[in-house]
C-alpha positions as CSV (number, residue, x, y, z in Angstrom):
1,X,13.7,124.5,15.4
2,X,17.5,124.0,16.8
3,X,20.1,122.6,14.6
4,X,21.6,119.3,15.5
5,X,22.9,119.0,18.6
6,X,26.7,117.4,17.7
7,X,27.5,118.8,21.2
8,X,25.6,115.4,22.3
9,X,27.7,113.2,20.4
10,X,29.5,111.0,22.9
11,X,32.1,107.8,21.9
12,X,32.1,105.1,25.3
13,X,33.7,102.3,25.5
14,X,31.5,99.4,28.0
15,X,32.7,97.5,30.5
16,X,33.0,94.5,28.4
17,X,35.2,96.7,25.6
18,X,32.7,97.5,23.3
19,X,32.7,100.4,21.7
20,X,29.7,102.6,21.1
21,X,28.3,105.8,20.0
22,X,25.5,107.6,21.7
23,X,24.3,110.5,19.1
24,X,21.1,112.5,19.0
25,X,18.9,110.7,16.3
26,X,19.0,112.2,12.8
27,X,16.1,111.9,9.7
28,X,18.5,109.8,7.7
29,X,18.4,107.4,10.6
30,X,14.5,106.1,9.4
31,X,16.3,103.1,7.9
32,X,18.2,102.0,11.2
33,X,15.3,103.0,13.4
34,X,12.7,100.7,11.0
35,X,15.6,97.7,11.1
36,X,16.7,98.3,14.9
37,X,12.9,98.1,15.7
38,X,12.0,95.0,13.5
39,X,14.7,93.0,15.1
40,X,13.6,93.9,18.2
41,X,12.0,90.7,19.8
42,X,7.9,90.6,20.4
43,X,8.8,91.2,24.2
44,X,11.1,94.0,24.1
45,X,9.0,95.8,21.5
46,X,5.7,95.5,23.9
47,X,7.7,96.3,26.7
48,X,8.5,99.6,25.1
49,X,5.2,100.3,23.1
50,X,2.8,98.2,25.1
51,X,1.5,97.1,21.6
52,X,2.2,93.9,19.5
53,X,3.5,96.5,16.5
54,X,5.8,94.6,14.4
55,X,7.2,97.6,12.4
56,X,6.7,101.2,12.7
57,X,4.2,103.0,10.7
58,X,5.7,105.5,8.4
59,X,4.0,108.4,10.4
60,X,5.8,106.8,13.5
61,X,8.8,106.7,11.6
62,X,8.8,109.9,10.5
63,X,7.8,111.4,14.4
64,X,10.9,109.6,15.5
65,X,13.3,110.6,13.3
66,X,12.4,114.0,12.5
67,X,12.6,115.8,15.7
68,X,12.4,119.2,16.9
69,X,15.3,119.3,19.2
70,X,13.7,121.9,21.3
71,X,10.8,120.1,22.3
72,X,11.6,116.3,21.7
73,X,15.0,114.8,21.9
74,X,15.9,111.1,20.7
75,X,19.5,109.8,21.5
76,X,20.5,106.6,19.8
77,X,23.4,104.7,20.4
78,X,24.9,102.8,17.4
79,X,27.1,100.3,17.5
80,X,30.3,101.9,14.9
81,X,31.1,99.8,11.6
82,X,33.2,100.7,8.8
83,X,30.3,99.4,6.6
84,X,27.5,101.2,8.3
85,X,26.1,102.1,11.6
86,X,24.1,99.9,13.5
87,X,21.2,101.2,16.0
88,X,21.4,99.1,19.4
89,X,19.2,101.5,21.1
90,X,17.0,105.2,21.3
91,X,15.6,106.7,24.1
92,X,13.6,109.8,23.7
93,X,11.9,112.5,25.7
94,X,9.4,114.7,25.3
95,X,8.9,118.0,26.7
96,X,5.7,118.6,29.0
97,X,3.1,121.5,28.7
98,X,4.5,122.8,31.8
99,X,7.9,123.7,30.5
100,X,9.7,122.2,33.2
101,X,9.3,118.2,33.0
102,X,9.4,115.5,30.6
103,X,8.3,111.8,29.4
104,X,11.3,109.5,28.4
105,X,11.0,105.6,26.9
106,X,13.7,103.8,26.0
107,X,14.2,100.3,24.1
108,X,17.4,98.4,24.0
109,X,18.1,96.0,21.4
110,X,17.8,92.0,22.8
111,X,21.7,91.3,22.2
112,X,22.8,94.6,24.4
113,X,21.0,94.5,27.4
114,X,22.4,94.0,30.1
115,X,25.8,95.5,29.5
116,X,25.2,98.6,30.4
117,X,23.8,100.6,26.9
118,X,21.1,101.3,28.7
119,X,22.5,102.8,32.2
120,X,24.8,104.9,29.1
121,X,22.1,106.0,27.1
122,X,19.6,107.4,29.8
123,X,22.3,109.2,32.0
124,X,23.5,111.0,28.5
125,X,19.3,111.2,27.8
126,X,19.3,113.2,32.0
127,X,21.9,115.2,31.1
128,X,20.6,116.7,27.8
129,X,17.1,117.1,29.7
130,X,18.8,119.3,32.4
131,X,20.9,121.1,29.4
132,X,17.3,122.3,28.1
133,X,16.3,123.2,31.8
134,X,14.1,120.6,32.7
135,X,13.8,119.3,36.0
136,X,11.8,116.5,36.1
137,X,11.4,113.2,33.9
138,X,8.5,110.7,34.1
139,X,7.5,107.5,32.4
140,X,5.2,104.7,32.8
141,X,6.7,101.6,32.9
142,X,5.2,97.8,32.0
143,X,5.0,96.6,35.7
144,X,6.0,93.0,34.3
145,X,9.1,94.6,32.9
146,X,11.6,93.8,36.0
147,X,14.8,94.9,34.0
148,X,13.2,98.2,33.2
149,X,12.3,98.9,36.4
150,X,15.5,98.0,38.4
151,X,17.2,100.2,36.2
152,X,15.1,103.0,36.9
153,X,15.9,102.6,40.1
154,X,19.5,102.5,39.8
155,X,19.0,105.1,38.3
156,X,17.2,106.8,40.9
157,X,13.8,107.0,39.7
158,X,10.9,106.5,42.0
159,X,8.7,103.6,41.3
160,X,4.8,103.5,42.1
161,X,2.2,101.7,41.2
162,X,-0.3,103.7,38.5
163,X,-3.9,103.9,40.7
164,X,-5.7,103.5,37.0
165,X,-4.1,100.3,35.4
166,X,-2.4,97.5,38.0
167,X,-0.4,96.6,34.9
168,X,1.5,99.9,34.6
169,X,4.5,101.5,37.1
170,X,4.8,105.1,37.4
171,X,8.5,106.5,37.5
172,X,9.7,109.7,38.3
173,X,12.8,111.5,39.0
174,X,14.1,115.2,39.7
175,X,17.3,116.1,37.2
């Protein structure tokens, strides 16, 4: 296993002032992971699990928070407090069989989308990809999540339809 990767620790400031930190996830994050996903609302948490889950299982917990940095990466960004952090979003990918590419979801919390966490958190989630050497990422996407898939765009992901379930959108892009 690596050791933490603090060279991924970024502070931002977003356009509306806000100040953020976007950090690779840690295992004494369980408790901000369990919260940030329980206040999540019912859409945004079956957007990103495709599941009506109201709170992660503590086997899901603990695959989400204890990661092997070499094979699976999770950033969060936290919103900075003098009392404690606050998680306002992950995104996560996981390493292919092939070596080369990788799966990536990400979630953003209700009260931050839209201002540009989420553009933030998956170019810093790219960049450590191509860091390990990967060259592509891939995802499936809800096709009824319009948000999700405009930003993949922006991004510069392509978007096509999955030939096995009309309620799923393939994206894909080279790093």
């Amino acid at each position: 296993m690596r050791p933490y990767p603090t060279h991924l620790i970024k502070s931002l400031t977003l356009a509306d002032g806000a100040t953020i930190v976007i950090r690779p996830i840690r295992p004494e994050d369980a408790a901000i992971e369990q919260e940030f996903v329980r206040n999540l609302s019912a859409e945004s948490r079956y957007f990103r699990f495709m599941d009506a889950l109201r709170e992660l299982s503590p086997r899901m917990l603990s695959h989400f928070t204890q990661v092997d940095y070499d094979r699976h990466m999770a950033l969060v960004a936290v919103s900075p407090s003098a009392v404690r952090q606050m998680e306002i979003a992950v995104a996560r990918y996981v390493v292919a069989p092939d070596d080369s590419s990788c799966e990536f979801a990400i979630v953003v919390a209700d009260a931050w989308q839209r201002r540009g966490v989420g553009t933030r958190l998956m170019e810093a989630l790219m960049d450590a990809a191509r860091r390990r050497g990967l060259t592509i990422m891939f995802g499936e996407v809800l096709a009824s999540n319009h948000k999700m898939l405009d930003l993949m765009r922006r991004l510069g992901f392509h978007v096509s339809h999955d030939a096995g379930d009309p309620r799923l959108m393939r994206v894909k892009t080279t790093l």
